[in-house]
MIDREN-746028 format. One record per residue (C-alpha): residue in one letter; x, y, z. Coordinates in steps of 0.05 Angstrom, whole numbers, plus 32768, in hexadecimal, padded with zeros to 4 digits. Layout:
REM residues N
AXYZ/...
***
This chain:
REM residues 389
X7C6B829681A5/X7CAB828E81C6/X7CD6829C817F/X7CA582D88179/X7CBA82F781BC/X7CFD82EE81AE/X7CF68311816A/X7CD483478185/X7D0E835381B8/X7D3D83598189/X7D22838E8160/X7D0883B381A0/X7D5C83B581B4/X7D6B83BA816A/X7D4583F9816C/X7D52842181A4/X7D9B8406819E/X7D9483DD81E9/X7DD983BA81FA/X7DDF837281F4/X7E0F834D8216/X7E42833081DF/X7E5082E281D9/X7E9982D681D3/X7EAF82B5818D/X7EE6829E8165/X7F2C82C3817D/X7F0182E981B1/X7EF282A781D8/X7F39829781E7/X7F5982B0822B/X7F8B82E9821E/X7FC882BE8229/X7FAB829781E1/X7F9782D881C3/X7FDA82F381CC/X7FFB82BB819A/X7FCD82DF815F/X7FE983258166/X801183218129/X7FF382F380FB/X7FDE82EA80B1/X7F9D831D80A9/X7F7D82E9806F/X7F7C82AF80A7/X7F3E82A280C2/X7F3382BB8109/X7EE282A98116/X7EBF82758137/X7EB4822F8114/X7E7F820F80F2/X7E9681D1811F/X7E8681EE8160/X7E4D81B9816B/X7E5E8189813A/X7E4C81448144/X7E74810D811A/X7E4980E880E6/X7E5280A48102/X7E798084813C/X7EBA8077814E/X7EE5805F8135/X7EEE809480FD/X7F15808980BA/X7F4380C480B5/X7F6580E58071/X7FA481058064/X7FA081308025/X7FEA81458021/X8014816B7FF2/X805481537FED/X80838114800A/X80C281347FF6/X80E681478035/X80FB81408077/X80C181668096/X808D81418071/X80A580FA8086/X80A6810B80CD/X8063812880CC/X804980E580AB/X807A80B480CD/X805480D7810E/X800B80CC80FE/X8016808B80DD/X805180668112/X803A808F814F/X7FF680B58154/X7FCF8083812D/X7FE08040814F/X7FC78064819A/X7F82807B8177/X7F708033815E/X7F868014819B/X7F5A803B81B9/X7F1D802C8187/X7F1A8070816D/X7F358072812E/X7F36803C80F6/X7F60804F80BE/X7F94808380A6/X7F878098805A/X7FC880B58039/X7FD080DC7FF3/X800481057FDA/X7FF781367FA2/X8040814C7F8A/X8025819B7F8F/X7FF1818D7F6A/X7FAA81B67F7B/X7F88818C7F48/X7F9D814E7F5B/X7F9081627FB9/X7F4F81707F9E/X7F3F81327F83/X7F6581047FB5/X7F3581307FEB/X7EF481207FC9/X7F0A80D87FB8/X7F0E80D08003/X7ECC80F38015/X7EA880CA7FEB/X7ED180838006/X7EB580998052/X7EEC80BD8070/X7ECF80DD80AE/X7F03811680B2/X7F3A81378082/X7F7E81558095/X7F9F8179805A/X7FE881908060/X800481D48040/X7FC981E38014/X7FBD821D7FE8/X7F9582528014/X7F5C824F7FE4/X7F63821E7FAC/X7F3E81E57FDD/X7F0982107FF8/X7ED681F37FCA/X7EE781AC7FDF/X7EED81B4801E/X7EA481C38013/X7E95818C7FFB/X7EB481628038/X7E81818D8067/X7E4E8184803A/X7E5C8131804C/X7E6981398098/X7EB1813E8093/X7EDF817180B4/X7F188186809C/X7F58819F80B8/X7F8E81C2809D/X7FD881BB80BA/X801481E480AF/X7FF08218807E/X7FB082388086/X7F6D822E805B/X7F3B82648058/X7EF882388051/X7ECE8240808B/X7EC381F48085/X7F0981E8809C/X7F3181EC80D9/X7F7E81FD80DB/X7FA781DE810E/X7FE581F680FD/X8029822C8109/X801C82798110/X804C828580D9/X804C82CD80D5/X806782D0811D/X809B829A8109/X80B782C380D4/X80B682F48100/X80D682DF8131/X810382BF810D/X811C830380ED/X811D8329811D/X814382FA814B/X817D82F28111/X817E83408109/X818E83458154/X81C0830B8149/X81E483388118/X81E8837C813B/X81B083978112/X81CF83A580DB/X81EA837F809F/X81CA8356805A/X81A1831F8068/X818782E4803A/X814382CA8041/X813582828028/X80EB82778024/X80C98230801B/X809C82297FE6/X807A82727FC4/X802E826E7FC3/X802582458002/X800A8265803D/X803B82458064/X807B82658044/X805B82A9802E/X804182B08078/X808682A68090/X80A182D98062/X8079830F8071/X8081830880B6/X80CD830A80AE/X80CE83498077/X80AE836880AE/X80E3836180E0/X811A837580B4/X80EE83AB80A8/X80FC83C880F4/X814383C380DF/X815683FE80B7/X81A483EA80B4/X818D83A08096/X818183968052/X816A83518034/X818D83487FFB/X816B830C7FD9/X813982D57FE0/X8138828F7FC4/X810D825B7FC5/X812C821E7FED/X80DF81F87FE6/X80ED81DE802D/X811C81A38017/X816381AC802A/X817F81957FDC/X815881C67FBD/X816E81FF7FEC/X81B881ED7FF8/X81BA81F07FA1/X818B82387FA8/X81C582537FDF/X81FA823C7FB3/X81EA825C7F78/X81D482997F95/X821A82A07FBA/X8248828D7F81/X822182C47F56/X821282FE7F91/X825B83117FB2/X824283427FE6/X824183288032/X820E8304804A/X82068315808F/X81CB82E180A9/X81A182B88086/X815482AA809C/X813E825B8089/X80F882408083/X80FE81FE8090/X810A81C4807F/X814581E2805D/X817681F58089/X81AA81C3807B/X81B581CE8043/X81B682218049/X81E78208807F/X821181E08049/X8216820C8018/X823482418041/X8267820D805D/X827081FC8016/X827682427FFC/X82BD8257801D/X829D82978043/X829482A48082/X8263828080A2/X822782B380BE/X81F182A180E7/X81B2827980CB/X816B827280E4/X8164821880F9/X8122821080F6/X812681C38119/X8148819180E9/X817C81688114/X81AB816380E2/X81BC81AC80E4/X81AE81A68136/X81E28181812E/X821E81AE8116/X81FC81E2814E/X820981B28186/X825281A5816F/X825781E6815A/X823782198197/X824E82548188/X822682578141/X81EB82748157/X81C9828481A1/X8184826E818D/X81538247815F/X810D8242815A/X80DB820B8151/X80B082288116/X808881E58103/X809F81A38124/X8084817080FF/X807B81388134/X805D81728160/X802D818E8125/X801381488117/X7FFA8149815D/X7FE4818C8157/X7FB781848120/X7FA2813E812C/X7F92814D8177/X7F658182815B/X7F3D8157812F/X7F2E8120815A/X7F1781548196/X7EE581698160/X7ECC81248145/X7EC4811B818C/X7E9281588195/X7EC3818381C2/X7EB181C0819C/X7EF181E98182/X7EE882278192/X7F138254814B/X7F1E82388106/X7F63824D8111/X7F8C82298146/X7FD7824B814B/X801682308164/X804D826C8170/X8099825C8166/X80BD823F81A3/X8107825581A7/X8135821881BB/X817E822581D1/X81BF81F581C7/X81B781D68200/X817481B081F2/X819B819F81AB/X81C6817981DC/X818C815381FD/X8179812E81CD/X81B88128819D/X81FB811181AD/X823A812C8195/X824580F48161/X8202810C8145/X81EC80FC80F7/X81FF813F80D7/X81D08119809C/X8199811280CE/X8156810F80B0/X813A811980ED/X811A8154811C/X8124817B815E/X80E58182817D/X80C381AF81B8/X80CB818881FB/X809481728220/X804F817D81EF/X806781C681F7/X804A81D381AE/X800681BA81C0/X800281B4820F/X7FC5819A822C/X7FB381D98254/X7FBC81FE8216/X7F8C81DA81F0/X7F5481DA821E/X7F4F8227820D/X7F3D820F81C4/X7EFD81E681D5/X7EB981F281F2/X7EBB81A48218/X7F058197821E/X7F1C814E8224/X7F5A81208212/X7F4C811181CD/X7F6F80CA81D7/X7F4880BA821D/X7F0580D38207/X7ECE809981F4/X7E8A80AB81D4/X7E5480A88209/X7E218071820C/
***
């Protein structure tokens, strides 16, 4: 009787068009401080609420956790991985809530992700993190995953599956802001050289985008050319080279995705011109020419700190095995702008120019605490929280 009633009230407003009052979902749940990090964003990301609002793990703690990753091949990458494996992991299995850490690596292979994903479904992993997927070419396996219990989350890149939550960068405002901060740098005017990561992932095209568009407020900058650095500092410093030795106009600025701006930095050192300002996206080693070197550039940005997205995304996924409700499938970190003086903080003027390591935001600043209640219906500290008896 009572489903009846309600039925019948619904048409009854239905029909003569009676005001409801509206429940607050996805990007419209977040307080306008949170909102305001997803003005300028990728329109394919997903915005809506999340099929893991009330989701309830399939078992226990502690969980068995995946990590379907693309690629081991640079400094970013074994950061992110030295992080969850040396830092995050040993705190979540003292504290009984986590088991295991599964790792694969699928050279850029779709194929391959896919079937390292399903291989773990089916051996009991009770969540999935993926790193810098293809937007789409997952979506059915991710599927699958819900289809088993298991959540998946995607970091540094953006999946479109509802069955998925990203944890990960706004990288649309990081290119961005990266551009137009280097086309202030420059007087506004001049030719600039954009050097993406890899084409095809979300991740890199994202970034572009958002930095075409800021040279696109600049009518006196022209970008001139675009390699492909694939976010490892050999491949870009040989990309920067050649396109140098073979393009003599001036190259005013130069806009990085990391993890390639040492060697965009070498090249030009290498290359006998003058040296021009260049977006550091967080590697130390090229922090380290900054801080010995402080009238280079006035700013840099943290676009996607490893050691900080690790947290990010892994934070995320243990607040949902742990039924605190996320509140968006797309959780979005803006860039944080860093200055010389935090360079010299944490490195010392006899710093490793060679550094394979990372400047990262001070104090949880990526992910703070009071930030990440916003995210979640029954906020909690993912590492304190214990399943109730």
């Amino acid at each position: 009787m009572l489903k009846k009633a309600i039925a019948a009230l619904a048409m009854f407003a239905s029909f003569y068009q009676v005001p409801t009052a509206a429940v607050a979902d996805g990007l419209d749940s977040l307080p306008p401080e949170q909102r305001a990090l997803y003005d300028l964003v990728d329109p394919a990301i997903p915005l809506g609420a999340t099929v893991y609002k009330d989701f309830v793990a399939k078992r226990p703690p502690p969980w068995k956790i995946g990590y379907a990753s693309t690629y081991a091949g640079n400094t970013w990458r074994a950061a992110i991985l030295d992080e969850m494996t040396n830092v995050i992991l040993p705190k979540f299995k003292e504290a009984g809530l986590v088991s295991e850490l599964v790792v694969t690596q699928s050279d850029l292979k779709d194929a391959v992700q896919i079937q390292q994903m399903r291989q773990m479904v089916d051996d009991g992993v009770d969540a999935l993190i993926i790193c810098c997927s293809n937007v789409t070419a997952l979506n059915q396996t991710i599927e699958y995953a819900h289809s088993k219990g298991v959540p998946v989350f995607s970091v540094s890149g953006y999946v479109t599956s509802p069955y998925a939550i990203n944890a990960t960068e706004n990288n649309t405002q990081g290119g961005y802001t990266a551009a137009k901060w280097l086309a202030d740098e420059i007087g506004g005017k001049g030719n600039v050289l954009l050097v993406s990561g890899i084409p095809g992932f979300a991740s890199s095209d994202s970034f572009d985008v958002g930095a075409n568009k800021a040279f696109a407020e600049y009518p006196d900058i022209k970008v001139v050319g675009s390699v492909a650095g694939k976010w490892t500092d050999q491949v870009a410093q040989v990309e920067v080279q050649k396109f140098l030795a073979t393009n003599p106009a001036d190259i005013n600025g130069i806009v990085v995705q990391s993890a390639s701006e040492n060697g965009v930095l070498n090249a030009v050192l290498q290359s006998g011109r003058d040296r021009m300002p260049i977006v550091l996206g967080g590697e130390a080693s090229a922090a380290c020419y900054w801080r010995n070197n402080p009238d280079f550039i006035s700013k840099s940005f943290h676009f996607w700190p490893p050691r900080s997205d690790a947290r990010l995304v892994w934070d995320v996924m243990m607040r949902t095995l742990e039924g605190q409700g996320p509140k968006i499938q797309s959780i979005l970190r803006p860039a944080l702008p860093y200055t010389v003086e935090d360079v010299k903080e944490v490195l010392k003027e006899d710093c490793d120019p060679n550094s394979t390591d990372w400047i990262e935001p001070k104090n949880d600043a990526w992910w703070p605490a009071d930030a990440a209640a916003h995210y979640f219906e029954r906020p909690e500290d993912a590492l304190a929280w214990r399943p109730k008896k």
